[in-house]
C-alpha positions in Angstrom: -97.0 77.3 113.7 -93.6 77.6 112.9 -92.2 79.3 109.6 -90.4 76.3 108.4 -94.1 74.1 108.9 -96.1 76.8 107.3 -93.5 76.5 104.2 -93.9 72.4 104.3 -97.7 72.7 104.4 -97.5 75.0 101.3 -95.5 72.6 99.3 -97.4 69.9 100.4 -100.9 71.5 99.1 -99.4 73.0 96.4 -99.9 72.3 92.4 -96.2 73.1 91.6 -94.8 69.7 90.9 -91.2 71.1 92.3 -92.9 71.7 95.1 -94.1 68.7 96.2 -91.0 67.4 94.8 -88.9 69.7 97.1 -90.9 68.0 100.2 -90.2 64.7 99.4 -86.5 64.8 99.2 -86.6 67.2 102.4 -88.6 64.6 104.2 -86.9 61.7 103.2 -83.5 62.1 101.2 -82.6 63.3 97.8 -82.9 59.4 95.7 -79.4 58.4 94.0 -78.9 59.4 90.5 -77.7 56.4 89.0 -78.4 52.7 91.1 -75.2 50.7 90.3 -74.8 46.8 91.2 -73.8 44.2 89.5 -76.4 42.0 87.6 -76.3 38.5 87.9 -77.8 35.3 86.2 -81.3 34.4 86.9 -81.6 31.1 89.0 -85.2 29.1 89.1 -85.5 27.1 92.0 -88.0 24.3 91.6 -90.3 22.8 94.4 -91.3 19.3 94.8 -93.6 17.4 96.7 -91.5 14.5 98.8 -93.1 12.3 96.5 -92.0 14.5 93.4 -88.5 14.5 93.4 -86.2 12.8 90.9 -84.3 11.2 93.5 -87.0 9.8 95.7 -87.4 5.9 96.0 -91.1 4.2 97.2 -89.9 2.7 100.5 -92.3 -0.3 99.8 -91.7 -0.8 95.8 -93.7 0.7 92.9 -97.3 1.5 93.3 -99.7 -0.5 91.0 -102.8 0.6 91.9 -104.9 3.3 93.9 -106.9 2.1 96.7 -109.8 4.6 96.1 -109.0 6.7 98.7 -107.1 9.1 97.1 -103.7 8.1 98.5 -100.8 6.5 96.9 -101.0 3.7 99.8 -100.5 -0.2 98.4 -103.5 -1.9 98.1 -104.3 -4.4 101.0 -104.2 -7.9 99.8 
């Protein structure tokens, strides 16, 4: 075992906080101080079914019934 992995194997089972602290940034990076960006308005995007939408036109004209089958087919005359 080398020195530096005996070291790492002692932070990592260690109760010192800056310890295991001192592994984490050697493993994977020191994290930024301060996260800067630039924030921007919250958009909602809505969902619809085909059937849902504002814009959407029955291709056979307006429903008046169900036909009991669950489905917004015309009824059969």
């Amino acid at each position: 075992m080398t020195r530096i992995e005996n070291i790492l194997r002692d932070w990592a089972g260690s109760k010192d906080a800056q310890k295991q602290i001192a592994l984490v940034q050697y493993g994977f990076g020191k994290p930024a101080d301060k996260i800067e960006g630039e924030l921007t308005t919250k958009k909602a995007i809505t969902l619809y079914y085909h059937h849902e939408r504002p814009d959407f036109q029955q291709p056979d004209g307006p429903i008046t019934a169900v036909n009991g089958e669950g489905t917004r087919r015309p009824l059969l005359t």
